[in-house]
ZAFINU-422624 format. One record per residue (C-alpha): residue number from 1; residue in three letters; x, y negated, z. Coordinates in steps of 0.05 Angstrom, whole numbers, always signed. Layout:
% residues N
+-----+------+--------+--------+--------+
| seq | type |   east |  north |     up |
+-----+------+--------+--------+--------+
| NUM |  ALA |      X |      Y |      Z |
...
+-----+------+--------+--------+--------+
% end
This chain:
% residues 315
+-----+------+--------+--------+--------+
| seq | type |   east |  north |     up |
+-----+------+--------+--------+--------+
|   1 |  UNK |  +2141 |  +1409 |  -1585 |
|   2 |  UNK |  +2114 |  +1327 |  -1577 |
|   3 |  UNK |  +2131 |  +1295 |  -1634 |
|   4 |  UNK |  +2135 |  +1220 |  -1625 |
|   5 |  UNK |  +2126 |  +1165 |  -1680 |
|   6 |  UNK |  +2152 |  +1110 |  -1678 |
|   7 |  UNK |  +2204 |  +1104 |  -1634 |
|   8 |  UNK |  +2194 |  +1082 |  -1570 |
|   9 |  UNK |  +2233 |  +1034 |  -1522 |
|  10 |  UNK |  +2287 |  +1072 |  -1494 |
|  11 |  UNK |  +2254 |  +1069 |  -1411 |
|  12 |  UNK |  +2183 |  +1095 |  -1452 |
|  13 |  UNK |  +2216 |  +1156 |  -1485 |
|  14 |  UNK |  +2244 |  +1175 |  -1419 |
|  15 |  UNK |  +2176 |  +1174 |  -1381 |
|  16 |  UNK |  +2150 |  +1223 |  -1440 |
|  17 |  UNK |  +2220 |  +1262 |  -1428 |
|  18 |  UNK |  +2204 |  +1279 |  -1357 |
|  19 |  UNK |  +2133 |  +1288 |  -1369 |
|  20 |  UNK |  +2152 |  +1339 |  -1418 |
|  21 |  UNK |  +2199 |  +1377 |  -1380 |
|  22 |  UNK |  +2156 |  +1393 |  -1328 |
|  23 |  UNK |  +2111 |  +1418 |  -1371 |
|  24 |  UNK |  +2155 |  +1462 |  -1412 |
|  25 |  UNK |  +2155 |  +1422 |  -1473 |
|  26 |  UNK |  +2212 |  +1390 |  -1521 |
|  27 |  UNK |  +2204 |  +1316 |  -1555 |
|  28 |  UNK |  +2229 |  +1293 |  -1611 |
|  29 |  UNK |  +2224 |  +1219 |  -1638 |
|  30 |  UNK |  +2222 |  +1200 |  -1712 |
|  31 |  UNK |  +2227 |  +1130 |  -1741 |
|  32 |  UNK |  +2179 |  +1139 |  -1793 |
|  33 |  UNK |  +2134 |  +1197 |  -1823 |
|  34 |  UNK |  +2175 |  +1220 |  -1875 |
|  35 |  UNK |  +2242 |  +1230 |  -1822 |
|  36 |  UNK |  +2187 |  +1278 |  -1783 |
|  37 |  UNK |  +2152 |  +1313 |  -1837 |
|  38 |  UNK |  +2208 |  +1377 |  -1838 |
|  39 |  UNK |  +2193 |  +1386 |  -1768 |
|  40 |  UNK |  +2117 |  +1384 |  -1766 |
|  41 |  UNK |  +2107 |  +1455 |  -1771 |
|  42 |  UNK |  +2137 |  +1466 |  -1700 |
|  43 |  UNK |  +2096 |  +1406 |  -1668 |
|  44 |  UNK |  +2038 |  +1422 |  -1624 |
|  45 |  UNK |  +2024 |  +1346 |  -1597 |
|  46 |  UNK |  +2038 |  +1298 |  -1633 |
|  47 |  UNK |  +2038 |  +1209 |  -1607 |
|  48 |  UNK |  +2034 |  +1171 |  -1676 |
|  49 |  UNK |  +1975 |  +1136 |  -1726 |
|  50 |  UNK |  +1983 |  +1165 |  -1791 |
|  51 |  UNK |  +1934 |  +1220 |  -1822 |
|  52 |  UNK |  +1994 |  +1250 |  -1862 |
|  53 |  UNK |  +2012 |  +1276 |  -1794 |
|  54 |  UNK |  +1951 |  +1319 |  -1775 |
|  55 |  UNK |  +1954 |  +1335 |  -1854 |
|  56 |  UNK |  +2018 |  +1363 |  -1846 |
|  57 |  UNK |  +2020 |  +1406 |  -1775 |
|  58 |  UNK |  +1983 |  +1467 |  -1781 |
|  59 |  UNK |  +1998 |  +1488 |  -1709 |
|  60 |  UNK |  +1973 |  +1424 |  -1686 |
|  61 |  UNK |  +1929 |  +1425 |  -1623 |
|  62 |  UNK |  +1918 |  +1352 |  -1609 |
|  63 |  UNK |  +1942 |  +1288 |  -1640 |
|  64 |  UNK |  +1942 |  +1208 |  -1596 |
|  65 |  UNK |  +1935 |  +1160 |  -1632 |
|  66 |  UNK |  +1978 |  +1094 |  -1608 |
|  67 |  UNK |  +1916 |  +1048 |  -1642 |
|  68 |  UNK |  +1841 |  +1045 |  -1622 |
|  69 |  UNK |  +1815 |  +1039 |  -1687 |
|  70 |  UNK |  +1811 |  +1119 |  -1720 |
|  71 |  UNK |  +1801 |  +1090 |  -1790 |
|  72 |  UNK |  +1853 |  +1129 |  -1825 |
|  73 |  UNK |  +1819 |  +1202 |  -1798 |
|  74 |  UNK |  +1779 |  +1239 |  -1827 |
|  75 |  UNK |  +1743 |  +1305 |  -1802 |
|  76 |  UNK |  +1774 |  +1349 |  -1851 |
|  77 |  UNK |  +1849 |  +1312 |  -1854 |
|  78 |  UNK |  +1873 |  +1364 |  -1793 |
|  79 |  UNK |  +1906 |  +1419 |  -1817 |
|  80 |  UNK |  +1889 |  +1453 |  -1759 |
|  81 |  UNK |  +1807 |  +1443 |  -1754 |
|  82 |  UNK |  +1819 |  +1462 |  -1680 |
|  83 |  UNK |  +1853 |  +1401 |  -1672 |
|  84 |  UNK |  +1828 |  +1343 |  -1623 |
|  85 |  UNK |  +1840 |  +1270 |  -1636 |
|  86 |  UNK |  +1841 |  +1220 |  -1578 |
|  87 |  UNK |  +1862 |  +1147 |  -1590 |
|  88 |  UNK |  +1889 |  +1081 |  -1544 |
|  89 |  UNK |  +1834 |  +1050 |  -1530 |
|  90 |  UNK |  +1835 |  +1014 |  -1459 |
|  91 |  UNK |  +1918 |   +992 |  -1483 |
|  92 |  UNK |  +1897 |   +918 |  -1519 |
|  93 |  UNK |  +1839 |   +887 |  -1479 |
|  94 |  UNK |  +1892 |   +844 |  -1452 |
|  95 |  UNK |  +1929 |   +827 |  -1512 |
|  96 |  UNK |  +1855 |   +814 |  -1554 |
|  97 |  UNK |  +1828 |   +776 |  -1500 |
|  98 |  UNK |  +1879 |   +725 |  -1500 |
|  99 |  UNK |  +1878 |   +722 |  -1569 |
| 100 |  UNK |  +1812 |   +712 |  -1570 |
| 101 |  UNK |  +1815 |   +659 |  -1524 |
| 102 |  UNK |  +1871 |   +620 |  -1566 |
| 103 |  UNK |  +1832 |   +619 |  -1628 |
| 104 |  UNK |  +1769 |   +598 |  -1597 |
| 105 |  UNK |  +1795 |   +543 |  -1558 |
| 106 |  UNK |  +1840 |   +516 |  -1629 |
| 107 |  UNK |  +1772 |   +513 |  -1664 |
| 108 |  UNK |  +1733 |   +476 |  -1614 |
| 109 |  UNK |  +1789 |   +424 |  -1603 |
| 110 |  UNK |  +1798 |   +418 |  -1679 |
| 111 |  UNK |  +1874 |   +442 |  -1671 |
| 112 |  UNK |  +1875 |   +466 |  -1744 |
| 113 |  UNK |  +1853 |   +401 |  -1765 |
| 114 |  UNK |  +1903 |   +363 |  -1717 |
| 115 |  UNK |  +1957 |   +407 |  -1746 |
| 116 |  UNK |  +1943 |   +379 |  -1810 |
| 117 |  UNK |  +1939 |   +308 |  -1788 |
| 118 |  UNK |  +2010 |   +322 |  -1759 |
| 119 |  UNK |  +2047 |   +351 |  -1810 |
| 120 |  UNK |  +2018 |   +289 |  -1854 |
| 121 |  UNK |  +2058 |   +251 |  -1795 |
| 122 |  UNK |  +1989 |   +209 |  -1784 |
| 123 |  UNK |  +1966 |   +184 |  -1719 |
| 124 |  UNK |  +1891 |   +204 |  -1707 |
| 125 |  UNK |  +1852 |   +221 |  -1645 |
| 126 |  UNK |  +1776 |   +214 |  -1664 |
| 127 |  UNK |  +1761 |   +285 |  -1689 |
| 128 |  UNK |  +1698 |   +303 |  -1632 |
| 129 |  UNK |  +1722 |   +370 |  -1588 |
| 130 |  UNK |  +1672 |   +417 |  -1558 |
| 131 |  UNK |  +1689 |   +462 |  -1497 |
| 132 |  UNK |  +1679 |   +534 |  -1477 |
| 133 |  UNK |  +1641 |   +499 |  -1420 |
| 134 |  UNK |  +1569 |   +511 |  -1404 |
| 135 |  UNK |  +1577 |   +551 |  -1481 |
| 136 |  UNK |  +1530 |   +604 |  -1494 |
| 137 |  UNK |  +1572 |   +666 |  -1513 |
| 138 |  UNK |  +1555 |   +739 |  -1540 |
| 139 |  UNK |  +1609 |   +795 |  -1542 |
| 140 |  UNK |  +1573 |   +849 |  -1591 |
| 141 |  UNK |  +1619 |   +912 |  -1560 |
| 142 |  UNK |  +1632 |   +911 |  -1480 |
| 143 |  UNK |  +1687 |   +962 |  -1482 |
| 144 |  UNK |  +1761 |   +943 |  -1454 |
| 145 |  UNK |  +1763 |   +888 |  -1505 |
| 146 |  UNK |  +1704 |   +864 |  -1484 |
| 147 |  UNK |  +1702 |   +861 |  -1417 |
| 148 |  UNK |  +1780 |   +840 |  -1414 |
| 149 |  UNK |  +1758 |   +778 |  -1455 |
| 150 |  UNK |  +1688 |   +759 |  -1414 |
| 151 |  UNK |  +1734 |   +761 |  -1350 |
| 152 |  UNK |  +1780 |   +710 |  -1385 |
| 153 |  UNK |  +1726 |   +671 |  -1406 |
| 154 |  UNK |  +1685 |   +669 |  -1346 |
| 155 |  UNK |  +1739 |   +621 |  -1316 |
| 156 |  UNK |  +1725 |   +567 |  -1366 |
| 157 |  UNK |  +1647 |   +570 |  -1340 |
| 158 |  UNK |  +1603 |   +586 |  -1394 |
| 159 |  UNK |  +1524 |   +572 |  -1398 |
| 160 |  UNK |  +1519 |   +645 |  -1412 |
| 161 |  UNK |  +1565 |   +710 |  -1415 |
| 162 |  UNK |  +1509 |   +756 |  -1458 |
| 163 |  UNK |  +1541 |   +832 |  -1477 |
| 164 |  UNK |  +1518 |   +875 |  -1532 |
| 165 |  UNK |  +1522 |   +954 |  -1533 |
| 166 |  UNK |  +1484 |  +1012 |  -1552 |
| 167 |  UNK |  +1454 |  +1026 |  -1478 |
| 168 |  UNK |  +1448 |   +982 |  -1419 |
| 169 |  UNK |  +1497 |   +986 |  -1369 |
| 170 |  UNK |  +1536 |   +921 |  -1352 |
| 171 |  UNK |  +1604 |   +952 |  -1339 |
| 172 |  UNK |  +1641 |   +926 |  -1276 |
| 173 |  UNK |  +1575 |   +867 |  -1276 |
| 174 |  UNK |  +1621 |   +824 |  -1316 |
| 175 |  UNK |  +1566 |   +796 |  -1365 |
| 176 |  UNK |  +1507 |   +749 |  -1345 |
| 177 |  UNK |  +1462 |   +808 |  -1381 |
| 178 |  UNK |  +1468 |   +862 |  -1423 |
| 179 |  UNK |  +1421 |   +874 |  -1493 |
| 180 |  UNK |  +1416 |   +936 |  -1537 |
| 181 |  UNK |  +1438 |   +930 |  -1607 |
| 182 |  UNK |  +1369 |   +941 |  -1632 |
| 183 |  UNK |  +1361 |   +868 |  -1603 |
| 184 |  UNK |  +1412 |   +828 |  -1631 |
| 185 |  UNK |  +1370 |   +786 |  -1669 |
| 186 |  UNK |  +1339 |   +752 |  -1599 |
| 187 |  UNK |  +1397 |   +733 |  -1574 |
| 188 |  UNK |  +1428 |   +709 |  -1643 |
| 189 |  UNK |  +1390 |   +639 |  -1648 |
| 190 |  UNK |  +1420 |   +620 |  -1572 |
| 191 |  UNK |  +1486 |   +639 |  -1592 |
| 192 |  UNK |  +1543 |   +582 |  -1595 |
| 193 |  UNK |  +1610 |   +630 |  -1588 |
| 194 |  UNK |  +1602 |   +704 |  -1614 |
| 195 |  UNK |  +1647 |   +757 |  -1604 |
| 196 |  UNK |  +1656 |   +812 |  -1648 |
| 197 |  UNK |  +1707 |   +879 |  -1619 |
| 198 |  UNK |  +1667 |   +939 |  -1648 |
| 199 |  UNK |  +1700 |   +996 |  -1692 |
| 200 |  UNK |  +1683 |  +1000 |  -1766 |
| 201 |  UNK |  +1634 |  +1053 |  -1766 |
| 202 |  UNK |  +1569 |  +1072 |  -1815 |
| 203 |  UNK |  +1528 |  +1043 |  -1752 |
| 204 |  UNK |  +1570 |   +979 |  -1746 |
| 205 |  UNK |  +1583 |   +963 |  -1826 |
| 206 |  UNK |  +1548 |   +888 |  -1847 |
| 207 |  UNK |  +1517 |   +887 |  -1774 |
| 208 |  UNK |  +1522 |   +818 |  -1779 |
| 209 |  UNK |  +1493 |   +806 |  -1854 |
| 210 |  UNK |  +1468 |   +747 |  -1891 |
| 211 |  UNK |  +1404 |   +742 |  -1852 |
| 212 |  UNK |  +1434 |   +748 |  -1785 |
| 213 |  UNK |  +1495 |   +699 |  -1795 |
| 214 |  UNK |  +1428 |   +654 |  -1809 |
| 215 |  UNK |  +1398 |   +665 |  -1746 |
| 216 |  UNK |  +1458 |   +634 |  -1714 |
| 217 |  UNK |  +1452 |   +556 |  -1693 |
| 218 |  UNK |  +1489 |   +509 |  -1732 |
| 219 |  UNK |  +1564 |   +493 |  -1711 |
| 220 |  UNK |  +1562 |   +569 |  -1674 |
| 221 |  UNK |  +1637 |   +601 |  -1674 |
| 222 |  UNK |  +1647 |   +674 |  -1704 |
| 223 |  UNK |  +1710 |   +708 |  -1672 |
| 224 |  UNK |  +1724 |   +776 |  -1708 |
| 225 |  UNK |  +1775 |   +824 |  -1672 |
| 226 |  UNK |  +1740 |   +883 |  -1682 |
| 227 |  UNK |  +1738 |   +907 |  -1752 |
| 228 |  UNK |  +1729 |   +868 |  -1817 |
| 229 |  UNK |  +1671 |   +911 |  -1844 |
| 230 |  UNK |  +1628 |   +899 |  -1783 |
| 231 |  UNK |  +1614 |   +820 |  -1827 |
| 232 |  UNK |  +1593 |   +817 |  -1885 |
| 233 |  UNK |  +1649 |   +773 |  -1910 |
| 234 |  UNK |  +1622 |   +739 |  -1968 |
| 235 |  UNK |  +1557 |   +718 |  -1935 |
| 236 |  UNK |  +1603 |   +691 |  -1880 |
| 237 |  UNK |  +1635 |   +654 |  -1931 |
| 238 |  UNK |  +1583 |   +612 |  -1963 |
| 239 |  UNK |  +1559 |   +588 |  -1886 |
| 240 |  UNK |  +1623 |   +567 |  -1880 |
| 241 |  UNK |  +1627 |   +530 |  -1935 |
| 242 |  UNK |  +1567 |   +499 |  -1927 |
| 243 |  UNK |  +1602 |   +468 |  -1870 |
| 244 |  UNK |  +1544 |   +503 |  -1824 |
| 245 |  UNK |  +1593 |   +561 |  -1778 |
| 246 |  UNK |  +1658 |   +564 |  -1761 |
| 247 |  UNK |  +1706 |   +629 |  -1752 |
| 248 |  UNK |  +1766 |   +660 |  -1729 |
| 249 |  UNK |  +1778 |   +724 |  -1765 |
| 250 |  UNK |  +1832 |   +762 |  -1744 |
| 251 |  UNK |  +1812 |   +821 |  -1788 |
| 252 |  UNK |  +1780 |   +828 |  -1865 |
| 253 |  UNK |  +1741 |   +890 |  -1905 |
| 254 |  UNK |  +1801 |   +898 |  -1950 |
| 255 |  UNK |  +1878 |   +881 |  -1922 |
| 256 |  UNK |  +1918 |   +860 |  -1935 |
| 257 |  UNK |  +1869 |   +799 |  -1950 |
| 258 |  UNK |  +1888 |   +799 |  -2032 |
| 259 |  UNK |  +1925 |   +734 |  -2046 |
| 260 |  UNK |  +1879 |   +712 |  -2090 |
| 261 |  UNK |  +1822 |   +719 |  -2043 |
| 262 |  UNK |  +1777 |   +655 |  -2038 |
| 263 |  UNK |  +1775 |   +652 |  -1960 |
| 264 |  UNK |  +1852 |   +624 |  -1961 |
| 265 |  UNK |  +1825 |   +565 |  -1974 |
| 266 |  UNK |  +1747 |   +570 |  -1940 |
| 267 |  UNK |  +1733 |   +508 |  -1890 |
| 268 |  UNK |  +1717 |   +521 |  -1821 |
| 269 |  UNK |  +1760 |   +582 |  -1821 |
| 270 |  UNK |  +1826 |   +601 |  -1778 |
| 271 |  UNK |  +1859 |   +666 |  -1815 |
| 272 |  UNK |  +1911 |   +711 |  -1768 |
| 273 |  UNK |  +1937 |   +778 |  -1805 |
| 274 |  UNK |  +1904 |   +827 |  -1757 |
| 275 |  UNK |  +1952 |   +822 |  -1704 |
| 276 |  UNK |  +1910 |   +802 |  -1639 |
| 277 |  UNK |  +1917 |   +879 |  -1624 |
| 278 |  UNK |  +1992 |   +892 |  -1649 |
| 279 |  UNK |  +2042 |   +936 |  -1606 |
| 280 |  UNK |  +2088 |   +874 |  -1599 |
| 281 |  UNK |  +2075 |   +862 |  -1532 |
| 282 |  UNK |  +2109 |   +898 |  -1475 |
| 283 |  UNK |  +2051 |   +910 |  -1444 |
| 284 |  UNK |  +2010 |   +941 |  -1497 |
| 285 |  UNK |  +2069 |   +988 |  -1513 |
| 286 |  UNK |  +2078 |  +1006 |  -1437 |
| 287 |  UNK |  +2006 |  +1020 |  -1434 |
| 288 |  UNK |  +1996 |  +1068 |  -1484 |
| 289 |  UNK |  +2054 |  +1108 |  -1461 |
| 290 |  UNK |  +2008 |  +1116 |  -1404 |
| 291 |  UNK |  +1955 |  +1131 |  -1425 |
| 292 |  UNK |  +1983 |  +1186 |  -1472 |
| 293 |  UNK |  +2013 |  +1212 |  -1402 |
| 294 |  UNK |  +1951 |  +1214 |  -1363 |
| 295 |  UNK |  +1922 |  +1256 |  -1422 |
| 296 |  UNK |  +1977 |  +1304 |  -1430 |
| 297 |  UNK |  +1971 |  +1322 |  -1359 |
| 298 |  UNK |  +1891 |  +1327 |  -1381 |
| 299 |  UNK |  +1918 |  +1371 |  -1437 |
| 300 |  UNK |  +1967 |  +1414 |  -1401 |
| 301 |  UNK |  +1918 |  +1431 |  -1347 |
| 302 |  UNK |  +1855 |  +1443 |  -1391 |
| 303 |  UNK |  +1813 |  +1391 |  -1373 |
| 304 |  UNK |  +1776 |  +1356 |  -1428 |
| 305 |  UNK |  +1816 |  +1291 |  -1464 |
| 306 |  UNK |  +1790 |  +1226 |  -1433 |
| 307 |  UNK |  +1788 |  +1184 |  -1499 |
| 308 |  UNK |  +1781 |  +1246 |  -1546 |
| 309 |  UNK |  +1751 |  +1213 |  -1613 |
| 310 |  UNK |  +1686 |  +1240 |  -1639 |
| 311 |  UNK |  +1709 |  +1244 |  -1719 |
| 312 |  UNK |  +1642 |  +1235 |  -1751 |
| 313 |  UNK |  +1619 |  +1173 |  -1705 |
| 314 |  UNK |  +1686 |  +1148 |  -1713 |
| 315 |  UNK |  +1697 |  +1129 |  -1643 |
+-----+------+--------+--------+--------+
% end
């Protein structure tokens, strides 16, 4: 049995249908956890992002994921140990990217502050813009995100497209050049836009600390999409209010961002409730249909899971 969570669009639930039938397998679709957790014990694949699911499925022989981030697993949640993770990655580059391009461009053209100067029904035009134009830019993770978002930004003609990952391949040559993590800090002080889309790992947590928000240049833009813990949010905080960076977090270390948390009211800071990757969009939701499809024909067949999640690297 496939168990699906949630429910799908009714044209998606019939592609897993016939996908299934061939195969020799049954689907079921639940709303919510709680409507599928009677009929766990009978599921051997499950499509759906909550731990209580692999916690609950003994037969269990491989669970997708509909998010990229694999926060919420742990090694030892899978009732089954046997059990294989894989997760969505490659389903929001385009979704991220254009949200990354959004906030970016309301920052350098002041739109928060124009906002403001609107809703004040005032009549100002003076506030000095900047442009993504000969901009130096750094994207620390060159995955789908990544390279989805230096394609979009490459037609505003930066200075510099600069990508940051743990080896040094320059996937599909879309970045200028292409630095290992261990050096970050070189490329830091040139650094006007930076681009943040890693996973929330040991490896990534307060990569970019106290000292190295200081090696950025004054007036440099952070743009978070990745995960909140990769920043080290209260060092971010005081260069922002010492009116030195600017950023555009789209996720925090704890969220819901507590109401009484001081950033709702930092300077130099755009706030969106971690929804640059959300499954609203059609194509986002189309596109992890298919690639749950192209692995359960990996799955059915034998062959090893193309974006099978390594559990202790968390990615």
């Amino acid at each position: 049995m496939i168990i699906v969570l949630p429910l799908v669009e009714e044209h998606n639930r019939k592609r897993i249908e016939t996908a299934a039938a061939i195969r020799g397998f049954t689907v079921s679709c639940f709303a919510d956890e709680q409507e599928a957790l009677p009929h766990l014990a009978e599921a051997e694949v499950i499509l759906g992002q909550s731990a209580a699911l692999a916690e609950n499925a003994p037969r269990l022989r491989w669970l997708c994921t509909p998010s990229a981030g694999v926060n919420q697993f742990t090694p030892g949640c899978f009732a089954n140990p046997e059990a294989v993770l894989t997760n969505s990655s490659g389903a929001y580059g385009v979704t991220i990217a254009e949200h990354v391009v959004m906030v970016t461009l309301e920052m350098l053209r002041r739109q928060p502050e124009y906002g403001e100067i609107v809703r004040r029904r005032e009549w100002r035009r003076d506030l000095p813009v900047r442009s993504i134009r000969d901009s130096r830019i750094t994207l620390m993770g060159t995955g789908d995100i990544g390279q989805e978002t230096a394609i979009r930004l490459r037609a505003f003609s930066p200075a510099c497209l600069t990508g940051v990952n743990r080896g040094s391949r320059n996937p599909g040559n879309l970045f200028d050049r292409i630095v290992p993590q261990e050096q970050l800090d070189a490329v830091l002080p040139e650094t006007e836009i930076l681009v943040i889309s890693l996973p929330g790992t040991a490896e990534t947590f307060h990569m970019l600390d106290a000292r190295r928000l200081a090696m950025l240049p004054d007036g440099a833009l952070i743009v978070n999409v990745g995960r909140g813990t990769v920043i080290d949010q209260k060092a971010l905080e005081a260069e922002l209010r010492a009116w030195r960076l600017q950023a555009a977090l789209d996720v925090f270390e704890q969220e819901p961002l507590p109401a009484e948390d001081s950033l709702w009211d930092c300077p130099n800071l755009l706030i969106a409730p971690h929804v640059a990757g959300n499954m609203t969009l059609p194509y986002t939701r189309n596109r992890i249909v298919e690639l749950f499809l192209e692995d359960f024909e990996n799955y059915c067949e034998g062959k090893p899971l193309v974006r099978q999640v390594d559990l202790k690297r968390g990615y």
